[in-house]
C-alpha positions as CSV (number, residue, x, y, z in Angstrom):
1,X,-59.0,-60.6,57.1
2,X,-55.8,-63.3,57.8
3,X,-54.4,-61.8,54.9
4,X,-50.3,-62.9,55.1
5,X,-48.2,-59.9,54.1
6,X,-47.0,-59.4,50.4
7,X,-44.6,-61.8,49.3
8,X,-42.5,-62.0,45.8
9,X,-43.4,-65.6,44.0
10,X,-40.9,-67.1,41.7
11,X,-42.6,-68.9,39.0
12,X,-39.2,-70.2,37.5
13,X,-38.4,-74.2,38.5
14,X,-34.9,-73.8,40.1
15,X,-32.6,-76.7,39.7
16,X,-28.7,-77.4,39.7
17,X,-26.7,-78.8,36.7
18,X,-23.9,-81.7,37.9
19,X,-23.9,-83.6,41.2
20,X,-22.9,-80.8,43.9
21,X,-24.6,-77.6,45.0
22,X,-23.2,-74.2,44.7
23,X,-24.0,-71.4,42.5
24,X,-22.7,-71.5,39.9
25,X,-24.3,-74.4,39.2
26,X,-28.0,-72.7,39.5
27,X,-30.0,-72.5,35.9
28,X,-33.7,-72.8,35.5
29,X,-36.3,-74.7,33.8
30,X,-37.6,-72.6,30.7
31,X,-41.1,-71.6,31.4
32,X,-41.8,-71.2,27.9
33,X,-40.2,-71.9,24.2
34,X,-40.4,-68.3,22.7
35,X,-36.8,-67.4,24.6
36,X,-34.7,-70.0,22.6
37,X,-36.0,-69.3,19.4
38,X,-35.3,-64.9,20.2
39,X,-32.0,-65.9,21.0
40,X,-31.5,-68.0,17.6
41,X,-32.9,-64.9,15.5
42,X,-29.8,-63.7,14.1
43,X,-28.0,-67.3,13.0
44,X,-31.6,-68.4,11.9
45,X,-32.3,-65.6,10.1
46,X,-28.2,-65.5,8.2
47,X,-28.3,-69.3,7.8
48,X,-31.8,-69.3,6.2
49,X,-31.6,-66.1,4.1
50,X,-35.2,-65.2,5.2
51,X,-36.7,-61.8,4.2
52,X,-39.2,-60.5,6.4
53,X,-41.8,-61.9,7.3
54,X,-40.9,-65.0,8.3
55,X,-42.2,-67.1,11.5
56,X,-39.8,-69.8,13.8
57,X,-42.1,-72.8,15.5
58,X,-40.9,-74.9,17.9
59,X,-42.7,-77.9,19.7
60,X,-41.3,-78.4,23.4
61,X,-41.7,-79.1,27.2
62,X,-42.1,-76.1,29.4
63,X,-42.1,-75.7,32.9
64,X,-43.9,-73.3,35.5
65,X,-43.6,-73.4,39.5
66,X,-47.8,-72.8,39.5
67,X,-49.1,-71.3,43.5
68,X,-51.9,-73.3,42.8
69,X,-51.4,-76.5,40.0
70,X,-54.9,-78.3,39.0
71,X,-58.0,-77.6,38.3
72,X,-57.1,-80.9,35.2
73,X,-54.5,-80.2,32.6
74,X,-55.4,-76.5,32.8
75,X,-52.7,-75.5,35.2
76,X,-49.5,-78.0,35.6
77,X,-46.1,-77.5,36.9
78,X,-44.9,-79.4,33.0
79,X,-46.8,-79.0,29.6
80,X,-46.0,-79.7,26.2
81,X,-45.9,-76.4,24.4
82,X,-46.3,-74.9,20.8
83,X,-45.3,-71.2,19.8
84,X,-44.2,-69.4,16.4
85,X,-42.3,-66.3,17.1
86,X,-43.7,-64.6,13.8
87,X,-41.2,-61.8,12.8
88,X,-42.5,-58.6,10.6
89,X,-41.8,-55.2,9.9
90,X,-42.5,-52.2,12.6
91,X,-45.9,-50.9,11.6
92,X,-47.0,-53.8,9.6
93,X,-47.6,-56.1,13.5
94,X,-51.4,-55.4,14.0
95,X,-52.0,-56.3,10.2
96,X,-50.4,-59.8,11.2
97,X,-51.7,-60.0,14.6
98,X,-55.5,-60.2,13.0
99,X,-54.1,-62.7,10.3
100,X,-53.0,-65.0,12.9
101,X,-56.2,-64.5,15.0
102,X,-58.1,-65.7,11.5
103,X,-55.6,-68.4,10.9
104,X,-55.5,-69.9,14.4
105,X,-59.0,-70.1,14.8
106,X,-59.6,-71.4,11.0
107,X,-57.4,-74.0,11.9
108,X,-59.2,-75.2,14.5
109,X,-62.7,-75.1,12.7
110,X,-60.6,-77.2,10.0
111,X,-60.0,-79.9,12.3
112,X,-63.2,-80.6,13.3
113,X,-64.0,-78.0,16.4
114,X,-67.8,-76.1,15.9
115,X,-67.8,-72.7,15.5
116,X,-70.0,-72.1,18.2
117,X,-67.7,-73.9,20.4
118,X,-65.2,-71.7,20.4
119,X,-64.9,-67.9,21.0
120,X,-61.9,-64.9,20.8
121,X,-61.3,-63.1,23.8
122,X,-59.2,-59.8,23.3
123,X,-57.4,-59.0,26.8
124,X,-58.7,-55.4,28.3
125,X,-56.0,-53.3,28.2
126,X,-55.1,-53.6,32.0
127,X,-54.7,-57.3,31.9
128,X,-52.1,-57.2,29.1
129,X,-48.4,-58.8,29.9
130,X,-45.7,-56.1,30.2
131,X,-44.5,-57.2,26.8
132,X,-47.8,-56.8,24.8
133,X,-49.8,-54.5,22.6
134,X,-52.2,-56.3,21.7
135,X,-53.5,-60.4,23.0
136,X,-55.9,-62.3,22.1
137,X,-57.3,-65.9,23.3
138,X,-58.7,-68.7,21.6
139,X,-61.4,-70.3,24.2
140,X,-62.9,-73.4,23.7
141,X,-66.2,-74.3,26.1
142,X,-65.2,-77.7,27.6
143,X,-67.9,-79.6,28.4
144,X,-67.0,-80.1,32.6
145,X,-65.4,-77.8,35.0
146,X,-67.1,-74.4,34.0
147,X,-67.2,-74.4,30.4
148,X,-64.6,-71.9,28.5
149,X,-60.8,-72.4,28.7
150,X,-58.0,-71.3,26.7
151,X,-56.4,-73.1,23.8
152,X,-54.3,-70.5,22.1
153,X,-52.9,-67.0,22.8
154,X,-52.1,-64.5,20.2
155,X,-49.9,-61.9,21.3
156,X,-48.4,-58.4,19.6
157,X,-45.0,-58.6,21.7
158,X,-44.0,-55.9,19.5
159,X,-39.6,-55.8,19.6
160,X,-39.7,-56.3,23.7
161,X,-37.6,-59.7,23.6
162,X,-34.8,-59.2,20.5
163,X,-34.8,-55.7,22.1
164,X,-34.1,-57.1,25.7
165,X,-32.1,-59.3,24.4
166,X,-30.0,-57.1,22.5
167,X,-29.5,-54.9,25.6
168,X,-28.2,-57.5,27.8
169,X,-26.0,-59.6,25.6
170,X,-24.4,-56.9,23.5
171,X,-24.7,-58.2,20.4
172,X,-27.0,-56.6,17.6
173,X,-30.3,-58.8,16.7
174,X,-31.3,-55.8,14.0
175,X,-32.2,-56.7,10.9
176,X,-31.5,-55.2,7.8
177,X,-33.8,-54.4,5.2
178,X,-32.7,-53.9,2.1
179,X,-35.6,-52.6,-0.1
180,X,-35.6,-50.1,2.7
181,X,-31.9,-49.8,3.2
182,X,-32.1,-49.4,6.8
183,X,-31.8,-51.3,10.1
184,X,-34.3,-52.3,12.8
185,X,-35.6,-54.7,15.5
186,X,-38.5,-56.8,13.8
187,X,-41.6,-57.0,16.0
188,X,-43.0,-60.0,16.7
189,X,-46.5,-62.1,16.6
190,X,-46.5,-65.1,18.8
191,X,-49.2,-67.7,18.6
192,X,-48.6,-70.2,21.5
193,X,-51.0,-73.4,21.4
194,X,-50.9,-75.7,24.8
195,X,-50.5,-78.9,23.1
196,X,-52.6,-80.7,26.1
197,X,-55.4,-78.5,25.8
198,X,-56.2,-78.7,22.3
199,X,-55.8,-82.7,22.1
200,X,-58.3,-82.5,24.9
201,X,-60.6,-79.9,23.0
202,X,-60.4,-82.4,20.0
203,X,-61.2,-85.0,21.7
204,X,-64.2,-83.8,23.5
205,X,-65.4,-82.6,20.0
206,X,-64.9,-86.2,18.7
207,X,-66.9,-88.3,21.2
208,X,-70.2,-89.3,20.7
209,X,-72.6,-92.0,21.1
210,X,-75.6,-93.2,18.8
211,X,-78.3,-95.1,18.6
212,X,-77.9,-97.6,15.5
213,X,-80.4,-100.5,16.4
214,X,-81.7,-102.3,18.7
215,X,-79.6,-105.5,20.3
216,X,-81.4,-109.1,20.5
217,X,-82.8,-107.8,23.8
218,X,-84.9,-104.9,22.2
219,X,-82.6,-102.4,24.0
220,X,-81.1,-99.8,22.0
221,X,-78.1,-100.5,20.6
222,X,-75.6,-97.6,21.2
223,X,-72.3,-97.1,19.2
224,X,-69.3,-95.4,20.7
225,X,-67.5,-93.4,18.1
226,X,-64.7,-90.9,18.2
227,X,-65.4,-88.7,15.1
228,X,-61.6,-87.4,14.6
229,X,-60.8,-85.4,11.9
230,X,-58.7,-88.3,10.0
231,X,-55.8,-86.2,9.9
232,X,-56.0,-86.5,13.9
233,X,-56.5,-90.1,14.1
234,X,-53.5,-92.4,15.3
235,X,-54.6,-94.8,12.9
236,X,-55.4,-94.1,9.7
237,X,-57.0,-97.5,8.7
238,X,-57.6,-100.9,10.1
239,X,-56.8,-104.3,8.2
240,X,-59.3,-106.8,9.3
241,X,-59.6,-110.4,7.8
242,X,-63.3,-111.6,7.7
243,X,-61.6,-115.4,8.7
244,X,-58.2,-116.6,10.4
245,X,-58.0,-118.5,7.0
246,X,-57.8,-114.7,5.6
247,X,-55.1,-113.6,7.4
248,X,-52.1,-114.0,5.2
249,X,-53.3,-111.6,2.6
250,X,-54.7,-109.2,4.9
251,X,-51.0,-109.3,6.2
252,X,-49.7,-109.0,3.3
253,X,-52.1,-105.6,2.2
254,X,-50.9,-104.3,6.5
255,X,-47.5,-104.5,5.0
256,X,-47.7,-102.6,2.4
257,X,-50.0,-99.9,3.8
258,X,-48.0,-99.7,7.0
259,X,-45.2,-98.3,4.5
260,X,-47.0,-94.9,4.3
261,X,-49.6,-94.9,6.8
262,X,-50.2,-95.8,10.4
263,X,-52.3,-98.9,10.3
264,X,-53.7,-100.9,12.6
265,X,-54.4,-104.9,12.1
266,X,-57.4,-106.9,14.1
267,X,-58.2,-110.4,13.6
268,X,-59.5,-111.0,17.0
269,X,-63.5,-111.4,17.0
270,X,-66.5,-111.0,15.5
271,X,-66.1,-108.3,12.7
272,X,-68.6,-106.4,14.1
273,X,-67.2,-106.1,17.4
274,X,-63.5,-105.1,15.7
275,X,-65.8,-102.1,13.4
276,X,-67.1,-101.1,16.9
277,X,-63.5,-101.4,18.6
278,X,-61.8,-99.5,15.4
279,X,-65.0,-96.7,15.8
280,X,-64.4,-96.5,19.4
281,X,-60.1,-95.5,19.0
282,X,-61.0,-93.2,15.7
283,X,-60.2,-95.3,12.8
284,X,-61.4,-93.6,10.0
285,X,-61.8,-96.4,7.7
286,X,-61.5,-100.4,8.3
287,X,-60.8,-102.8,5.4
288,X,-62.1,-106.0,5.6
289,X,-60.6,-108.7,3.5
290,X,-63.1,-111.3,2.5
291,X,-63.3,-114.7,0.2
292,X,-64.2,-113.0,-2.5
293,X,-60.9,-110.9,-2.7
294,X,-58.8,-114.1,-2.7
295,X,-61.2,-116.3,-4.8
296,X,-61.5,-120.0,-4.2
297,X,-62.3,-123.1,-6.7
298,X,-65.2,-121.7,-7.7
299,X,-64.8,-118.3,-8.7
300,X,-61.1,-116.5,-8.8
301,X,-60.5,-113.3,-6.6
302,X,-61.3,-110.3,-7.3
303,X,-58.7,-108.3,-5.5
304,X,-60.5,-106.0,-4.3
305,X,-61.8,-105.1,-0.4
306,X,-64.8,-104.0,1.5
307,X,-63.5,-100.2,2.8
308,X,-66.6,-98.9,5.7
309,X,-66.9,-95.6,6.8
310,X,-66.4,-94.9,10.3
311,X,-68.8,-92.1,10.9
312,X,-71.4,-93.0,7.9
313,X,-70.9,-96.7,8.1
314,X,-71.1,-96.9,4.7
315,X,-69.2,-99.7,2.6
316,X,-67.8,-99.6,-0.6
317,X,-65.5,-102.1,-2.6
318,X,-61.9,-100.9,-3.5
319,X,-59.5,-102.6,-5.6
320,X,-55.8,-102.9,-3.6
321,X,-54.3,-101.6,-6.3
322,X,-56.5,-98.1,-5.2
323,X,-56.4,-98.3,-1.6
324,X,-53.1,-96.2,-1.3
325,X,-54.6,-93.7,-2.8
326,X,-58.3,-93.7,-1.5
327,X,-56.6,-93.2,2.3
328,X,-54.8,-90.4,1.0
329,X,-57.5,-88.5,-0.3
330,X,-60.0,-89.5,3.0
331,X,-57.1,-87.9,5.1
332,X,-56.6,-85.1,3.2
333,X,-55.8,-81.9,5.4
C-alpha cells in the first residue's frame, strides 16, 4: 500500500483580521453556531429570566476546511446552518433528547416530507463525537447520488461545552435552581438542521409531473408542479388579470395583498400558460381577476375573484373583501 504517513488535519478555516500578517492577528472561521450561543448562556439566561428548560436558536453561516468537499451540497467548505442549544436539568437530558427526536422529525412530516422517506439513525456507540451521549440523525433518501443523507442531528452533549467553557475562561456558567436551591451546569440537547439540505429534501418532495390532458396534437399533456407545503412557498399567491384592460384592479387587489403576503403579479400570456408558470415556482393559489368582478354596462361587478388550487386545480369564487383571510387559512402552519 502507498499509504502517506499519519498526518494531523485542521478542519478550522484560518484567516487574519486587518491588512498585515502576524499573529496576533490569527482567528478562525467558526465551524459551527453552537459555540456563540454557549458563550452567551449566562447574559442570555440573566437578561431573559429563563427557568429551565429553555432552548437558544440561531440561523448562521458556518465554515469547515473539508479533505474532500463535494459529492453536491452534502459536503462544502460554507453552509448555512441552524442549531438550538436546548438547556435542561442533569438527569432530565435523555427525556428531552427523545422529545426532540419526535419533534424534529414531526416537523418534517408537517411540511410535506413522506414518512417513508425519511428514517432515524442512532449513532453506534463508537462513532459518537467526544462530546456526546447520545446522537441521532434525521436521513432523508434523496432521489440521486445513493439515496439516504442527513438533514438533522440530535445530539445529548450533556454539560461538555458550558463546562469547557467554564474551565478556560474562569468565569462560572452554573445555573441556579431555585426550587432546588442548588447550583449546576445545565446539559444540553442540540438539534442542528443544514439549512441546504433540507430546502433540497423539500424540494425534491415537491416536484412532480402529471398528466392532465392531451394537447391539440394528441400527446399527453404533462404539468409541472412543485407541490410546496404553502408555508414553504416564496409566493403565497399570484394576481393575474384575465385582460390588459383588467389590470388596474388586479393592481390595485396586488397592493393590498402584498401588505401581508408575498405575492406575485402576471399579466403576461395566455392565463393558462401563467396557471402553468405559477404551478411550476409553487404558487399555491392564483387569483384571476375577470369582467365579471369589475362589471360593465350591462351587469355591475360583483367584486369577487376566481381563486384555483394549485395542486387540485380546483376554482372557486371569493369575494375581495375574503381573500386576506382565505390565504391565511390555506397557509396555515
Amino acid at each position: 500500500h502507498n499509504f502517506t504517513s499519519i498526518r494531523k488535519f485542521n478542519l478550522m478555516l484560518k484567516t487574519q483580521i486587518g491588512v498585515t500578517e502576524d499573529t496576533s492577528s490569527t482567528c478562525y472561521l467558526r465551524p459551527e453556531t453552537a459555540q456563540g450561543i454557549f458563550v452567551n448562556f449566562a447574559n442570555i439566561q440573566r437578561t431573559t429570566r429563563k427557568k429551565l428548560p429553555f432552548g437558544v436558536c440561531q440561523v448562521g453561516k458556518a465554515f469547515r476546511n473539508e479533505i474532500t468537499p463535494g459529492n453536491f451540497t452534502f459536503r462544502t467548505r460554507e453552509f448555512e446552518q441552524m442549531e438550538c442549544e436546548f438547556f435542561c436539568q442533569p438527569g432530565t437530558d435523555l427525556e428531552w433528547f427523545a422529545y426532540w427526536k419526535d419533534f424534529c422529525k414531526n416537523w418534517l412530516l408537517s411540511l410535506g416530507i413522506k414518512e417513508e422517506s425519511l428514517r432515524l439513525r442512532d449513532h453506534e456507540p463508537a462513532e459518537l463525537a467526544f462530546y456526546s451521549r447520545a446522537t441521532t440523525d434525521i436521513e432523508y433518501q434523496f432521489p440521486f447520488g445513493g439515496g439516504w443523507g442527513e438533514l438533522w442531528g440530535i445530539a445529548d452533549r450533556t454539560n461538555y461545552d458550558l463546562g469547557r467553557h467554564q474551565e478556560a475562561s474562569g468565569k462560572s456558567l452554573e445555573y441556579y435552581d431555585q426550587e432546588k436551591n442548588e447550583h449546576y451546569i445545565p446539559y444540553v440537547i442540540e438539534p442542528s438542521l443544514g439549512c441546504d439540505r433540507v430546502a433540497l429534501a423539500f424540494l425534491c418532495e415537491a416536484y412532480d409531473q402529471e398528466v392532465v390532458g392531451v394537447d391539440k396534437k394528441g400527446n399527453e399533456d404533462v404539468r409541472t408542479v412543485l407541490r410546496l407545503h404553502p408555508a414553504l412557498a416564496p409566493f403565497k399567491a399570484a394576481v393575474l388579470p384575465l385582460s390588459k384592460k383588467l389590470s388596474p384592479k388586479a393592481e390595485e387587489i396586488y397592493r393590498e395583498l402584498r401588505k401581508d403576503f408575498m405575492v406575485d403579479f402576471d399579466d403576461a400570456g395566455s392565463i393558462g400558460k401563467r396557471y402553468r408558470r405559477e404551478d411550476e415556482i409553487g404558487t399555491p393559489l392564483c387569483i384571476t381577476v375577470d369582467f365579471q368582478t369589475v362589471g360593465d354596462d350591462n351587469s355591475p361587478a360583483d367584486n369577487c375573484v376566481t381563486v384555483r388550487d394549485r395542486d387540485t386545480m380546483e376554482q372557486v369564487r371569493i369575494p375581495i373583501s375574503e381573500l386576506k383571510a382565505y390565504i391565511a387559512k390555506k397557509c396555515e402552519f
